[in-house]
C-alpha positions as CSV (number, residue, x, y, z in Angstrom):
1,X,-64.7,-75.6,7.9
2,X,-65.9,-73.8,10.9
3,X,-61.8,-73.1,11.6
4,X,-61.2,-71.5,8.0
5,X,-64.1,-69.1,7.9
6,X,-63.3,-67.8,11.5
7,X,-59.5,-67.5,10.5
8,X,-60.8,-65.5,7.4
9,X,-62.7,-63.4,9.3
10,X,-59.7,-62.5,11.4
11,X,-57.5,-61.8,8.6
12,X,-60.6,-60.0,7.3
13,X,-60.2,-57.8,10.9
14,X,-56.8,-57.4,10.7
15,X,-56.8,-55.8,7.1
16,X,-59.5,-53.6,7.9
17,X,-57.7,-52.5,11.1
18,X,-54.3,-51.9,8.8
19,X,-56.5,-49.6,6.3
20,X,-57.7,-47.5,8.9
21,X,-54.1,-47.3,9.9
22,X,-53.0,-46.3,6.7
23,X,-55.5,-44.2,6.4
24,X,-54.2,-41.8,10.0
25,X,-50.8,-41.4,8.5
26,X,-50.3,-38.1,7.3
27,X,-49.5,-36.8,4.0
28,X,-45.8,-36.2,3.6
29,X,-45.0,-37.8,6.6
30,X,-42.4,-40.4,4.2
31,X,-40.8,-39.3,1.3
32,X,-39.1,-41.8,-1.0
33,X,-36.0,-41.3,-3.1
34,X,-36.8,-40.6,-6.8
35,X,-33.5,-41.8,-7.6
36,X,-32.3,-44.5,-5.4
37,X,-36.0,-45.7,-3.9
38,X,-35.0,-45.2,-0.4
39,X,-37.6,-43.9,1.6
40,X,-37.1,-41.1,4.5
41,X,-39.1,-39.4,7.0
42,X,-39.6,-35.8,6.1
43,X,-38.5,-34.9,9.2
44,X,-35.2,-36.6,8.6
45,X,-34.5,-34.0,5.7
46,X,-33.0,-30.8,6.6
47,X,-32.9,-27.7,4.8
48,X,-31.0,-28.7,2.2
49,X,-33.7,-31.2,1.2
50,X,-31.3,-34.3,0.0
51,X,-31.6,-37.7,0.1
52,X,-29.0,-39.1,2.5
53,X,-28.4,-42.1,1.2
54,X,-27.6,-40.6,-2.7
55,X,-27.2,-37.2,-2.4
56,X,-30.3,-36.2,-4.3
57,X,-31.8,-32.8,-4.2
58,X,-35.6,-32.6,-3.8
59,X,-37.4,-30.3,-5.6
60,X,-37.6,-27.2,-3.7
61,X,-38.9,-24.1,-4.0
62,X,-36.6,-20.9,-5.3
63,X,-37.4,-19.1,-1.5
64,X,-36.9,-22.7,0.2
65,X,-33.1,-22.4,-1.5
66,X,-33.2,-18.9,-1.5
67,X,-32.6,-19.0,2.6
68,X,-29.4,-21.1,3.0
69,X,-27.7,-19.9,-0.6
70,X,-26.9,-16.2,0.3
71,X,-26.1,-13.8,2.9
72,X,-28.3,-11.1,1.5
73,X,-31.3,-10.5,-1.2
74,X,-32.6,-7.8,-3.0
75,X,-35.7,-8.9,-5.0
76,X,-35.9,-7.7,-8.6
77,X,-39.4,-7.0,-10.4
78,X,-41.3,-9.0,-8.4
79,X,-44.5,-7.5,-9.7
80,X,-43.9,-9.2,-13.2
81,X,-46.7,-11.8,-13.8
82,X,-48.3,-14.1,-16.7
83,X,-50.8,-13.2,-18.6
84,X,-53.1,-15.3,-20.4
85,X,-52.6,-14.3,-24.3
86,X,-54.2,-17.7,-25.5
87,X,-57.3,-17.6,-23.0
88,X,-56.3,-21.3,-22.2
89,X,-58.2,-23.6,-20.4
90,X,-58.2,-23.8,-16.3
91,X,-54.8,-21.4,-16.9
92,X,-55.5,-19.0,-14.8
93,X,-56.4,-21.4,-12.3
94,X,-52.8,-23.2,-12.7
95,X,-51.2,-19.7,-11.9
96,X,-53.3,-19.2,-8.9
97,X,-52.1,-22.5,-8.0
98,X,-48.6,-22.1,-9.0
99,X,-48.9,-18.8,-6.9
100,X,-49.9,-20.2,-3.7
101,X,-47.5,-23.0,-4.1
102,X,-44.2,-20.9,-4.6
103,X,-44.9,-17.7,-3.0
104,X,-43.9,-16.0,-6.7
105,X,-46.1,-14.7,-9.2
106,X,-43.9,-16.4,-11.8
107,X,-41.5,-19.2,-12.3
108,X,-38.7,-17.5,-11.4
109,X,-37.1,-15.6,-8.5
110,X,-34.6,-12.3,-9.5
111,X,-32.7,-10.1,-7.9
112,X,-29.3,-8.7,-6.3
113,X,-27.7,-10.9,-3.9
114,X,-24.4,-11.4,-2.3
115,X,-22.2,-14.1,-0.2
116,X,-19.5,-12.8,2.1
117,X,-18.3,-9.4,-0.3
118,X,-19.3,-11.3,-3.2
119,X,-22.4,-9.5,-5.2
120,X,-24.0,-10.9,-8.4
121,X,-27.4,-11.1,-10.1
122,X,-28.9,-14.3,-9.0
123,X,-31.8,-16.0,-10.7
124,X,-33.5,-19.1,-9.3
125,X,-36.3,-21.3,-11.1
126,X,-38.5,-22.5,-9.8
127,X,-40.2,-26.3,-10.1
128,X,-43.1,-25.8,-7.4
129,X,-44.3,-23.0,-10.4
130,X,-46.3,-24.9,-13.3
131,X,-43.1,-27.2,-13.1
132,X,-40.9,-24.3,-13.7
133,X,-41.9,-23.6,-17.2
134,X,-41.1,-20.8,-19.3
135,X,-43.3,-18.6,-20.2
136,X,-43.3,-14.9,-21.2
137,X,-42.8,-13.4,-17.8
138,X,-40.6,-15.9,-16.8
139,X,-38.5,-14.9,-19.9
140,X,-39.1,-10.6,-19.3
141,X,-37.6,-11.4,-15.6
142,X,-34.8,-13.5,-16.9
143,X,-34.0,-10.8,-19.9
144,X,-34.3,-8.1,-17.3
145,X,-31.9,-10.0,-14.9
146,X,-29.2,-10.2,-17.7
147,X,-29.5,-6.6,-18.6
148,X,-29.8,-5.1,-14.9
149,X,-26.2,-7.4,-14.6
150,X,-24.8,-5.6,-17.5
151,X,-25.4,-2.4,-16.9
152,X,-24.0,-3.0,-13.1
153,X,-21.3,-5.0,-14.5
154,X,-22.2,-8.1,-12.2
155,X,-22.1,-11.6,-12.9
156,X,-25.0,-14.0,-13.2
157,X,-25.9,-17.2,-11.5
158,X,-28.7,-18.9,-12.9
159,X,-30.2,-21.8,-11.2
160,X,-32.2,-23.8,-13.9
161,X,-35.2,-26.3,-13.0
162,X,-37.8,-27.0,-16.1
163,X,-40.4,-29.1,-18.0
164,X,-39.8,-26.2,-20.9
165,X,-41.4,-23.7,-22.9
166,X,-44.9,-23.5,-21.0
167,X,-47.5,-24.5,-23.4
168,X,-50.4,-22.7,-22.4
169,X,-48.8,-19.5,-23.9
170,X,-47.8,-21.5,-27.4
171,X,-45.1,-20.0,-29.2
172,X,-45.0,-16.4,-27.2
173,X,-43.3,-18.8,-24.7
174,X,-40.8,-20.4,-27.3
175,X,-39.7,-17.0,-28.4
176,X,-38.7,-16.8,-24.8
177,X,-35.3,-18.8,-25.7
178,X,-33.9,-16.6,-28.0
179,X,-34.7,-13.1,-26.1
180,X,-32.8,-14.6,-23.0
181,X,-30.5,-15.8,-24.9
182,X,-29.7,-12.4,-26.7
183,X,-29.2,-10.8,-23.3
184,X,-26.9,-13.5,-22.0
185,X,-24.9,-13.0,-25.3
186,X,-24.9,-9.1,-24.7
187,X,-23.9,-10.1,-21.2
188,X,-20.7,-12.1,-22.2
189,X,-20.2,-9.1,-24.5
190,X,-19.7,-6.7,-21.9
191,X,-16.9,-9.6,-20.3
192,X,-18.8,-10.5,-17.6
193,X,-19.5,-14.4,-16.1
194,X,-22.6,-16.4,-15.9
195,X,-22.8,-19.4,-13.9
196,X,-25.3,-21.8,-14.4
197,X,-26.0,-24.7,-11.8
198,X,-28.6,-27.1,-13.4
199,X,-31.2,-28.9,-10.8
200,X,-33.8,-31.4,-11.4
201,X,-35.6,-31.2,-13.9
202,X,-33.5,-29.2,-16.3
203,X,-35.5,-30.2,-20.0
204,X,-36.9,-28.4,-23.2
205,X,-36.4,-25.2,-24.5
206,X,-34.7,-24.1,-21.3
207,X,-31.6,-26.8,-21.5
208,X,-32.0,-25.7,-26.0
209,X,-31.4,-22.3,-24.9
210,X,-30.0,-20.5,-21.5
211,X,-29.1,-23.3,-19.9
212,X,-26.9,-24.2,-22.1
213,X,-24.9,-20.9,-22.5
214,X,-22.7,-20.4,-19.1
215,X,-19.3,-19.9,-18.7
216,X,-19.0,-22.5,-16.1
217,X,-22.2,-24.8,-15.4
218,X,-22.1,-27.0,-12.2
219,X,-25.2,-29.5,-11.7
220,X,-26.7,-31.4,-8.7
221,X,-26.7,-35.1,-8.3
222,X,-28.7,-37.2,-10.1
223,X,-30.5,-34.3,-11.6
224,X,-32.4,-34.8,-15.2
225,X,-30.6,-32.9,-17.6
226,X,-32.1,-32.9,-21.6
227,X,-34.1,-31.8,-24.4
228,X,-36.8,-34.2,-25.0
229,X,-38.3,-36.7,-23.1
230,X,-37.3,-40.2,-22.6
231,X,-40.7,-41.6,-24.3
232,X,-40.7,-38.6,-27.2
233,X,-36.7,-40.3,-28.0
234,X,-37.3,-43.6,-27.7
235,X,-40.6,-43.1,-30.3
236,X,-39.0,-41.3,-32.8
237,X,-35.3,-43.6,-32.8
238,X,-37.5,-46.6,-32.2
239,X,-35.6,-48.1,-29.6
240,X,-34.5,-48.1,-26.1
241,X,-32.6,-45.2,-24.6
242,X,-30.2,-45.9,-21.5
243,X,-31.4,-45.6,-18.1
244,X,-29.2,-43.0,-17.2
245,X,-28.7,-41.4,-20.6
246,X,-30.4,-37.8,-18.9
247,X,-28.8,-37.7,-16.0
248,X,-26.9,-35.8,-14.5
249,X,-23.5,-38.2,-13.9
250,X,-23.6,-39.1,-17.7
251,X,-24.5,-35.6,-18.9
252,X,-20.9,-34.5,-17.1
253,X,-19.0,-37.7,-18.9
254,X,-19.7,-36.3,-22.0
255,X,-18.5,-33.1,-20.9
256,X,-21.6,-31.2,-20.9
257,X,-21.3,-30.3,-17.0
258,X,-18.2,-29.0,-15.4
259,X,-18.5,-30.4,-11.8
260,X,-21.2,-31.8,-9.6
261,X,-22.1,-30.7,-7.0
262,X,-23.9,-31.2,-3.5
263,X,-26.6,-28.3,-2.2
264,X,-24.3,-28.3,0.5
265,X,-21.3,-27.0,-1.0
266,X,-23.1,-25.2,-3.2
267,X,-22.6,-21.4,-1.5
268,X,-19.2,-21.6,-0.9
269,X,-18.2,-23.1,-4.3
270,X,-20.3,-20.3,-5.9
271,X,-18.8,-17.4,-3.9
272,X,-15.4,-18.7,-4.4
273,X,-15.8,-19.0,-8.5
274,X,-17.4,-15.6,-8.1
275,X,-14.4,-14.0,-6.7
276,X,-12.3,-15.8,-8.5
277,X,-14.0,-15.6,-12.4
278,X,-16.3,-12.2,-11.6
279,X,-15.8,-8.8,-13.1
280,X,-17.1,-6.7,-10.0
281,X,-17.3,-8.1,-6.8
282,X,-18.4,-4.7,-5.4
């Protein structure tokens, strides 16, 4: 008796000594695969930011991508910002957030940039902003970025990452998709090429809209690609959905997607369908 209570009161020691241990590892010190589960030191992840055992992209910020995707950048009405039309709940708190998380005062990054000799209007989403969501800036910036293209005859890469139309601005955000969408169309119009590359998450009104409307649209590995969510299509069908029925892989099979393709090929791939498929490379 005497021998089981004093090896519980070791084991007792011993978990107590293992908690406090957990307890000095720093935040962010691992970082485990979404996709494949593996689990990596954050250290062990470059700038690229991708799982080295998949190929998964993590979810980075539009500057984090922003600093290995081009040679040069000129920022485009960066002074854009959401209002608060439905006096929502905690919103403006979210944006402050969102703010200090991304370095943007909304959810996506536009501008002027160029690769080699290549120049184009480049837009970037970004997920570290209220999960990317749309909302009526986020859809004056994108309108502008189509229209500024136009008028200088560039093309347009758009990198997409999204929960949607953002919520907290109801339907002003929804009508979001068809004024973007009318300046991509004008865009086209005028004969000139809009590249989309879709990351993870690309979902909602964002994939029912834009996203959906480029002349060539590359994707990263693994990256959720849809409309609705898994649980909102499995309650209404009432039954399973396939595993990978979102993703990225499957998404191309149907011929959705032209290509995947890794962050790290990403810059020379774009620059290269650029000079190739682009009006003005000037």
């Amino acid at each position: 008796m005497k021998l089981y209570q004093h090896k519980n009161t070791l084991t007792e020691k011993h978990v107590k000594a293992n908690k406090k241990a957990d307890d000095r590892v720093p935040d962010g010190l691992i970082r485990k695969c979404p996709k494949c589960g593996v689990e990596i030191f954050a250290n062990q992840l470059d700038e690229y930011a991708v799982c080295p055992n998949c190929n998964y992209g993590f979810r980075i910020s539009a500057k984090q991508r922003l600093k290995w995707l081009v040679d040069d950048f000129e920022e485009w009405d960066a002074d854009i910002k959401p209002s608060d039309p439905l006096h929502f709940p905690n919103y403006q708190k979210q944006i402050q957030k969102a703010e200090t998380n991304s370095g943007l005062k909304e959810s996506v990054l536009t501008g002027k940039a160029r690769i080699n000799d290549v120049a184009f209007a480049l837009g970037i989403m970004d997920p570290t902003f209220i999960m990317g969501s749309l909302g009526q800036a986020t859809g004056e910036k994108l309108a502008r970025l189509f229209e500024e293209a136009t008028v200088e005859k560039l093309p347009v890469v758009l990198f997409t990452a999204s929960g949607g139309a953002r919520m907290q601005e109801g339907i002003l955000s929804l009508m979001q998709m068809a004024k973007v969408s009318n300046c991509v169309a004008q865009h086209s119009k005028a004969g000139l090429l809009y590249l989309v590359v879709l990351t993870d998450p690309t979902t909602g009104g964002v994939t029912a809209s834009f996203a959906s409307q480029g002349d060539i649209t590359l994707a990263e590995p693994h990256a959720m690609v849809g409309f609705a969510g898994r649980r909102v299509i499995e309650q209404t069908i009432h039954q399973k959905v396939a595993p990978d029925l979102q993703s990225a892989e499957n998404v191309l099979h149907h011929g959705f997607i032209d290509q995947i393709i890794t962050r790290q090929a990403e810059k020379q791939t774009i620059a290269w369908l650029l000079k190739v498929g682009g009006k003005n490379n000037g």
